[in-house]
N, C-alpha and C positions, 0 to 999 in steps of 0.2 A: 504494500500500500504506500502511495506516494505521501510526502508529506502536505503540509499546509499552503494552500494556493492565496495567491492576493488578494483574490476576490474569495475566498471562503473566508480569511482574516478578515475581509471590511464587514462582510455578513457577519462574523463574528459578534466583533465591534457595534454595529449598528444593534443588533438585538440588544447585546450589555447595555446599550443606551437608552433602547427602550423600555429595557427591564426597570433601570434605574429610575424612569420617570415615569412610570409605574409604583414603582416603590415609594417615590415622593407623593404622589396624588395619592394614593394609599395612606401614608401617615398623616397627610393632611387631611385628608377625613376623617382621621381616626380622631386627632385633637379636637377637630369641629365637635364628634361624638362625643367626646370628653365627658362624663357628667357634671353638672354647672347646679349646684346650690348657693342663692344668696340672697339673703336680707335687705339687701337696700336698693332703694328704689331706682329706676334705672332715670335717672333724669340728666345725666353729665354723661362726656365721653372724653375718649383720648384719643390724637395723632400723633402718632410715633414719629412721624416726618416732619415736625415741627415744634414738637412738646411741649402743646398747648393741649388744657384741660376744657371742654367745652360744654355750655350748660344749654339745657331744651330754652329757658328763660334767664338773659341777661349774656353779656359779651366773653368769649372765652380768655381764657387767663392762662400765662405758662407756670408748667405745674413744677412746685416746688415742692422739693424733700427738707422738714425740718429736723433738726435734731437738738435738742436742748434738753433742759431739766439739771439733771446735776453732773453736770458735764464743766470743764476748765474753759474752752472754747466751743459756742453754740455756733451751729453750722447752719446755711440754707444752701441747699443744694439743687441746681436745674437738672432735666432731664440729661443733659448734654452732660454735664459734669459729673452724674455715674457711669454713663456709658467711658467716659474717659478714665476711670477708675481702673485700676487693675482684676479685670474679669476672669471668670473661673464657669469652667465650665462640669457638669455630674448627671448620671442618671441615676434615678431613684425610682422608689414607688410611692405611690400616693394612696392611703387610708381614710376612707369617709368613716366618719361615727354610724352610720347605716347599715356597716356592714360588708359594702363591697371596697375593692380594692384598683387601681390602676397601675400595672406593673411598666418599668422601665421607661418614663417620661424622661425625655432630655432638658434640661434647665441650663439657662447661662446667667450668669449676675456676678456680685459679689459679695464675699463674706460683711457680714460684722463688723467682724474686729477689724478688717479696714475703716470702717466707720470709725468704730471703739478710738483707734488709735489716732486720728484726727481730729477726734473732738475731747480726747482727755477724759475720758472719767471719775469723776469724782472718789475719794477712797469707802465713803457711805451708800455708791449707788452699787446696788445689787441685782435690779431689775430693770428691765428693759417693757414700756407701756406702747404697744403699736396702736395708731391711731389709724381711720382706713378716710377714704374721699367718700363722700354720699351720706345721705340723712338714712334711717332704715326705717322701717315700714311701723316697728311698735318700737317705745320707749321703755325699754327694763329701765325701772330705778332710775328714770327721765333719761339715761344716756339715749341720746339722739345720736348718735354713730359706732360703728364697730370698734368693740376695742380687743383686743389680748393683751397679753403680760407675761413673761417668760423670765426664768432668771439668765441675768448675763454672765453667768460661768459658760453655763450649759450654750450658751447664744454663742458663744467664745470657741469652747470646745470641738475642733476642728474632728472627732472622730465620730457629732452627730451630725455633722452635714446638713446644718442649718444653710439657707443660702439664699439672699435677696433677690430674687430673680425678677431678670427680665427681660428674658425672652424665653420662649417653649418650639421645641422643636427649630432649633435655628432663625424664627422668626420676631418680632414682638412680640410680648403677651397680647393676647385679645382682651377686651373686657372686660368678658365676662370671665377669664379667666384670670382676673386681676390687677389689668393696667393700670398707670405704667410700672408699677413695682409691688410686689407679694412675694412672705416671707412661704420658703417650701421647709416642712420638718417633716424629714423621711419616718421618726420613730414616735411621732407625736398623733394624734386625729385631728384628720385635719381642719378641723373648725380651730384649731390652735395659729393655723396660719394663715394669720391677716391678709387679705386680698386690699387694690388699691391704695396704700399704704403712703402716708402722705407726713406723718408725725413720729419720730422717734423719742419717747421722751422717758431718760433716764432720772428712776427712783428707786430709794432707799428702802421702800414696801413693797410689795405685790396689790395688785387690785383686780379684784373678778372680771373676766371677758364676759362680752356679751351675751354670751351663752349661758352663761354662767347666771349673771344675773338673772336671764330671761326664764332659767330653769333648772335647779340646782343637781339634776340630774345629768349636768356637763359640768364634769370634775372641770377645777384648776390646773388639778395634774392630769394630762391626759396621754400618757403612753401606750401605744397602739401592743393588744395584748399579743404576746409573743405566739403565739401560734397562728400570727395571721404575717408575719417577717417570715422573708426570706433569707436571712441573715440573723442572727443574735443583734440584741439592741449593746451599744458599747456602754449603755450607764452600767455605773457599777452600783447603785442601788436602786429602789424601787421608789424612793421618794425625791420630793424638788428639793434646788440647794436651799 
């Protein structure tokens, strides 16, 4: 049998090609399919191509990342100046309190503690309070917006693969999927990770997410019970710091 002809190589090649963009329209439907649980009302949006936040009523605004609270230097941060960050890219899986599971999503963003480390920390802040964009639909305890609350060891701790993400699948995040910025915790449920995320605010206490308040049957601590990981979780105990 002869070997490989020019033209059976370009055939080759051509199918690899098409397989490949096969492959991409395939993941891109699959993210579309994503399943999308959220609380707040959908009245604002985001363009990634100009990172401007924009509302159904009144003029769009470029969206700003704060970080304050007890921090040495308070930051405000544009679109443009975390994409300029030092990015990091992981796959993970993603855990709903529901029950079901999303294996191997690709996230790009960045850590934390690049945050952390630009805005100094305080030596009494121990927790980290995410704020999210949007009014939500009921008021637990009057909070009028999403909140969570994580400790910043564990936010720190580079072996739980915490990670501000923003982009899914090599693209932006979509909306509904948390733009422009949402925190992913592979070993957490994920009503623990804040979607459209617009306030960092480092403190000395902890304060119940919105779930939390809205229904005390969403623990503060919420670690995704080990027989639903594909992996061992790296805490080394069972409780927060």
């Amino acid at each position: 049998m002869g070997g490989i002809t020019r033209r059976l190589l370009l055939q080759i090649l051509a199918g690899a090609a098409v397989f490949g963009r096969m492959a991409d329209t395939a993941w891109a439907y699959f993210v579309r399919q994503f399943p999308v649980r959220t609380v707040e009302i959908e009245d604002f949006g985001f363009d990634a191509a100009t990172g401007m936040v924009t509302h159904e009523r009144g003029p769009a605004e470029p969206y700003v990342l704060v970080v304050d609270g007890l921090v040495g230097q308070p930051l405000r941060l544009s679109y443009a100046d975390l994409l300029a960050l030092p990015q990091e890219n992981q796959v993970s899986d993603f855990h709903c309190v529901e029950g079901w599971s999303v294996g191997d999503l690709a996230w790009g963003g960045l850590r934390l503690a690049t945050l952390a480390d630009k805005a100094g920390p305080k030596p009494e802040a121990r927790y980290v309070i995410f704020h999210s964009l949007g009014r939500t639909r009921s008021r637990p305890g009057g909070l009028d917006h999403y909140v969570e609350c994580l400790p910043l060891a564990d936010l720190r701790d580079p072996r739980l693969d915490y990670l501000l993400a923003l982009t899914l699948a090599g693209a932006p995040l979509p909306l509904a999927h948390g733009a422009p910025l949402r925190l992913v915790c592979p070993y957490d449920l994920a009503y623990k990770g804040a979607k459209c995320v617009t306030r960092l605010e480092f403190a000395a206490a902890p304060v119940e997410g919105w779930w939390t308040r809205a229904n005390a049957i969403y623990a503060t601590f919420a670690p995704v019970e080990p027989g639903r990981l594909r992996r061992p979780s790296p805490r080394a105990t069972a409780s927060p710091s």
